[in-house]
VOPAGU-2260 file (C-alpha; in pm, 1 decimal, decimal comma):
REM VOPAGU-2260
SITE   aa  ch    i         X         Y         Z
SITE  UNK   A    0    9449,9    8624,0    8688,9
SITE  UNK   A    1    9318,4    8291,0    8787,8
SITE  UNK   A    2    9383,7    8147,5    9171,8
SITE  UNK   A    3    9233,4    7792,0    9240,0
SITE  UNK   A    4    9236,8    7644,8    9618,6
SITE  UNK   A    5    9128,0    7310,3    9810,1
SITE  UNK   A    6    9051,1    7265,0   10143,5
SITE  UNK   A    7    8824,2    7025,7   10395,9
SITE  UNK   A    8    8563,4    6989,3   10574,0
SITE  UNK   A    9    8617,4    6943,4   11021,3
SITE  UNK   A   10    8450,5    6800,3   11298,6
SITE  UNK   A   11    8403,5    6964,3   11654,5
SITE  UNK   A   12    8569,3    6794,0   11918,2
SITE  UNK   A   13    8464,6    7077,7   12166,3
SITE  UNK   A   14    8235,4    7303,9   12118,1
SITE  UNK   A   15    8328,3    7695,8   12162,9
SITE  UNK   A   16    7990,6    7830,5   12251,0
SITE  UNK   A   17    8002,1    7831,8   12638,7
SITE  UNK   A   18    8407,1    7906,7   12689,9
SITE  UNK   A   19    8523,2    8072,8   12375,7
SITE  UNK   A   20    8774,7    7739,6   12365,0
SITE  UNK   A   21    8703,5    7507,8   12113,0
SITE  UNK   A   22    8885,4    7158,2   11965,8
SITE  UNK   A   23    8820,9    7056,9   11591,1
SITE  UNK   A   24    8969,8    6794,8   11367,1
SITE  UNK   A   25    9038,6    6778,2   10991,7
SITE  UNK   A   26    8827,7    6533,8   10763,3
SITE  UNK   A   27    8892,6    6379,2   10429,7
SITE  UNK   A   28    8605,3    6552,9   10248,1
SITE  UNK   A   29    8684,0    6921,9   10031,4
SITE  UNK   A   30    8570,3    7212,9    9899,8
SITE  UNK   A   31    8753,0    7319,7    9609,3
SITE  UNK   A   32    8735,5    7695,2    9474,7
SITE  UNK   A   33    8843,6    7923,6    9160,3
SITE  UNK   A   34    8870,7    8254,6    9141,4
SITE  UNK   A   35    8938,9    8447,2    8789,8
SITE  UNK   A   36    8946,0    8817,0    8825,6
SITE  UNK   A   37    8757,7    9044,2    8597,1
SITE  UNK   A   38    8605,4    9363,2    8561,1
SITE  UNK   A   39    8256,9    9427,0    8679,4
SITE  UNK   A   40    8069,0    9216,0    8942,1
SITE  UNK   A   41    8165,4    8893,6    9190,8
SITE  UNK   A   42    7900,5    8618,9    9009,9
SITE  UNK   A   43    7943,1    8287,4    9170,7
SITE  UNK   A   44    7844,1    7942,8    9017,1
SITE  UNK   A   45    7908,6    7582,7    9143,2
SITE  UNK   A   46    7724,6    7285,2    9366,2
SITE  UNK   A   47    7854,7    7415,3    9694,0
SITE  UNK   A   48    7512,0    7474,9    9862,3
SITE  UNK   A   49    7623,5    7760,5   10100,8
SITE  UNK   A   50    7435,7    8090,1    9893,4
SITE  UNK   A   51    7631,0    8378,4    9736,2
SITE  UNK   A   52    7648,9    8643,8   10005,4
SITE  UNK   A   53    7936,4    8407,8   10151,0
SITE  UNK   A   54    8146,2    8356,1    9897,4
SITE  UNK   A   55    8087,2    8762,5    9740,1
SITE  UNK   A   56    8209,8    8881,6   10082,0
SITE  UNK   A   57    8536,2    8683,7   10107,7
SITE  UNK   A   58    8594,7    8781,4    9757,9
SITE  UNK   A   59    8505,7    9128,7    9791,5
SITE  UNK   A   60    8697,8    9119,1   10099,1
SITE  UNK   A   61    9001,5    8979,1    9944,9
SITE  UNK   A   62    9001,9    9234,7    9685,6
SITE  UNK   A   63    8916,9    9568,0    9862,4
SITE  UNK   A   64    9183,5    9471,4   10099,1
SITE  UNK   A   65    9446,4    9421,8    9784,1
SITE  UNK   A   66    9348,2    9813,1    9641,4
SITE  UNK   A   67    9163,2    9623,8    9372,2
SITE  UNK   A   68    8818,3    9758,1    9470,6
SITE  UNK   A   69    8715,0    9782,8    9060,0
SITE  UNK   A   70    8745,8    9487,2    9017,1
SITE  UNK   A   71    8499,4    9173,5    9041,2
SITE  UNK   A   72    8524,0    8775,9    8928,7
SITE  UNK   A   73    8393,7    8474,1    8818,9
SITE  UNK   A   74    8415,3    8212,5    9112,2
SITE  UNK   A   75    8342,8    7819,6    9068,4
SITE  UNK   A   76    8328,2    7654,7    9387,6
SITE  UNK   A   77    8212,6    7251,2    9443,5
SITE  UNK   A   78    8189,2    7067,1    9757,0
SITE  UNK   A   79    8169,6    6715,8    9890,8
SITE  UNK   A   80    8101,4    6853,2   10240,8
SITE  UNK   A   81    7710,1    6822,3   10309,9
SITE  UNK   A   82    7549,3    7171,1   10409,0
SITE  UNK   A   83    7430,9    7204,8   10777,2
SITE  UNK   A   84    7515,1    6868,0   10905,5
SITE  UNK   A   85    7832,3    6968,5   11154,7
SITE  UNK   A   86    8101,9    6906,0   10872,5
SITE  UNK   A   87    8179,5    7274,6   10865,5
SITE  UNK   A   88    8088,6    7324,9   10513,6
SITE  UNK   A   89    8101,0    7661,0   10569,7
SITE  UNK   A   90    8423,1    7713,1   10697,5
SITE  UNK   A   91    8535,3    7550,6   10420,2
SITE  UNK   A   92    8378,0    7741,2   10174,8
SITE  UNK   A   93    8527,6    8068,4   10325,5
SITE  UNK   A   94    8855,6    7940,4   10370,7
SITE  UNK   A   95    8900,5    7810,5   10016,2
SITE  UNK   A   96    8710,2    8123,1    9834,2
SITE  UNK   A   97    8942,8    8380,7   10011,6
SITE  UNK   A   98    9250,7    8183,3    9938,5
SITE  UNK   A   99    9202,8    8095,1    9630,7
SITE  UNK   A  100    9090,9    8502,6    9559,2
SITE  UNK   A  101    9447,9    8560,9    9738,9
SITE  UNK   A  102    9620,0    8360,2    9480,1
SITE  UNK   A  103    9417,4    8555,2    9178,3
SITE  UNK   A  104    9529,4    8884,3    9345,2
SITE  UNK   A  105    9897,7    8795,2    9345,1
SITE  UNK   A  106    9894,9    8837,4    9683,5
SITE  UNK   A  107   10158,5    8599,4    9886,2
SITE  UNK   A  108    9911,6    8385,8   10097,9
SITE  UNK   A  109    9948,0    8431,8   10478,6
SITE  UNK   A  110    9785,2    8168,2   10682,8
SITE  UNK   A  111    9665,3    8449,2   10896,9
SITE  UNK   A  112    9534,9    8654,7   10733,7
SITE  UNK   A  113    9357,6    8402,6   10489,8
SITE  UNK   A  114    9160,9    8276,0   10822,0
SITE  UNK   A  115    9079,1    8573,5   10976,3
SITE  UNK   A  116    8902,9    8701,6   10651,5
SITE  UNK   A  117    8727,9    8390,4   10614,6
SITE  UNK   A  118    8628,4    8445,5   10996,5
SITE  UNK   A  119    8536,3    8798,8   10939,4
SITE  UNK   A  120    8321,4    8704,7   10669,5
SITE  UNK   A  121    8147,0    8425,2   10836,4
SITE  UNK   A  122    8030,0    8636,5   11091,7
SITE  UNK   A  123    7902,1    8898,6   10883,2
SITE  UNK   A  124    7694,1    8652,7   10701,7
SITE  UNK   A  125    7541,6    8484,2   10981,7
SITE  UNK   A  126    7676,8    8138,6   10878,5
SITE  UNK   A  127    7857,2    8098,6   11267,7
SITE  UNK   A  128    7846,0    8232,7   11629,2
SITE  UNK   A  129    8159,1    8245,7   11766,3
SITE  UNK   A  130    8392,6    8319,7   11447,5
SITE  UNK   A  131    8452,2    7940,4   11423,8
SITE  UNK   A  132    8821,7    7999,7   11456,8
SITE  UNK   A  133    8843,1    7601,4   11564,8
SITE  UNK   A  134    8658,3    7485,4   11212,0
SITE  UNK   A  135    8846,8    7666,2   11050,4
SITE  UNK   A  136    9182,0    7601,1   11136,1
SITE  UNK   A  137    9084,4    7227,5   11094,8
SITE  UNK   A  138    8978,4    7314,6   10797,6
SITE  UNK   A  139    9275,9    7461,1   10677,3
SITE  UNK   A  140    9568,2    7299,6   10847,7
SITE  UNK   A  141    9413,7    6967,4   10888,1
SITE  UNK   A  142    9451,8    6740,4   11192,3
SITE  UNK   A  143    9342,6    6828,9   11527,1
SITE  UNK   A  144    9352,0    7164,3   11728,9
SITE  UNK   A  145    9247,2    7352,2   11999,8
SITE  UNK   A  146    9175,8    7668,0   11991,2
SITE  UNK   A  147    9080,8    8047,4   12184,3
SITE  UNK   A  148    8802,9    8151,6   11923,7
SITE  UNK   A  149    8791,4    8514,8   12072,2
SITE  UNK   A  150    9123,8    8564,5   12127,5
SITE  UNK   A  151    9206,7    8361,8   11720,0
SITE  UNK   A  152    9446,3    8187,0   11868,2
SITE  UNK   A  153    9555,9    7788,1   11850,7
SITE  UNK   A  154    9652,9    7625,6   12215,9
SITE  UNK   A  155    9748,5    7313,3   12016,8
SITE  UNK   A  156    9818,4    7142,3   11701,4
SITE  UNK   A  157    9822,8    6785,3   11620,5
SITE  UNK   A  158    9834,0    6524,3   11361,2
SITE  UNK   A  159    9580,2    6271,2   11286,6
SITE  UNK   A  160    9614,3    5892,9   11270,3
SITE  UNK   A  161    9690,7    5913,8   10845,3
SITE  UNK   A  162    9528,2    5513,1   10880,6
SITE  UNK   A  163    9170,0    5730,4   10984,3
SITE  UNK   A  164    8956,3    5859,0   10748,4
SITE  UNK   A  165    8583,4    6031,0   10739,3
């Protein structure tokens, strides 16, 4: 099976690190992933610029999770979000790998669930601090929020000006 997912980059609004409360918006440019399930390995290919260990583990994660442990994929993921420059490349990049590896799976997606996986494997490979709950629910729902990062909850959800763009 094949799943294929988009989703964009953020901005921090407030910063998490001293309060474990955060604020993030959604921007214009995406990360765009596709996941075809096969036997064997997870071998990823694509121009996304964040290394493999990222995008294995939300696959892998996706997968064990789903009783699917024998199996591996192919995954293509490209980005317009530059690496390390505060876009939030790389909760992009986990959002969009373990959502589109839902959708390969056959797995209903649950908004949830898709983020805390993404978060789970973003701190296991080192690519954030505080779980990044904010990025990536700006990531993945767009528009603004606010957010308890240890807790994985959203205070607050809002739309953008549609007239803005980054």
């Amino acid at each position: 099976m094949i799943g294929r997912a988009a989703c964009r980059g953020a901005a921090t609004i407030v910063n998490a690190i001293p309060t474990g409360i955060g604020a993030a918006f959604g921007i214009t440019l995406e990360a765009d992933a596709e996941v075809k399930l096969l036997k064997g390995p997870v071998f990823v290919q694509g121009g996304h610029g964040e290394g493999t260990a990222l995008v294995e583990g939300c696959v892998r994660a996706v997968l064990d999770g789903a009783g699917l442990k024998d199996m591996g994929a192919e995954v293509t993921v490209e980005s317009d979000i530059p690496v390390s420059r505060g876009l939030k490349s790389s909760s992009a990049v986990s959002n969009v790998v373990v959502l589109a590896a839902t959708r390969a799976a056959g797995i209903p997606p649950d908004d949830t669930r898709v983020l805390g996986t993404a978060i789970d494997e973003s701190l296991r490979a080192g690519v954030t601090v505080t779980g990044a709950f904010d990025d990536a629910s700006a990531c993945y729902f767009g528009g603004t929020v606010v957010t308890d990062n240890r807790a994985r909850r959203i205070l607050s959800k809002g739309n953008l000006d549609p007239s803005l763009s980054i």
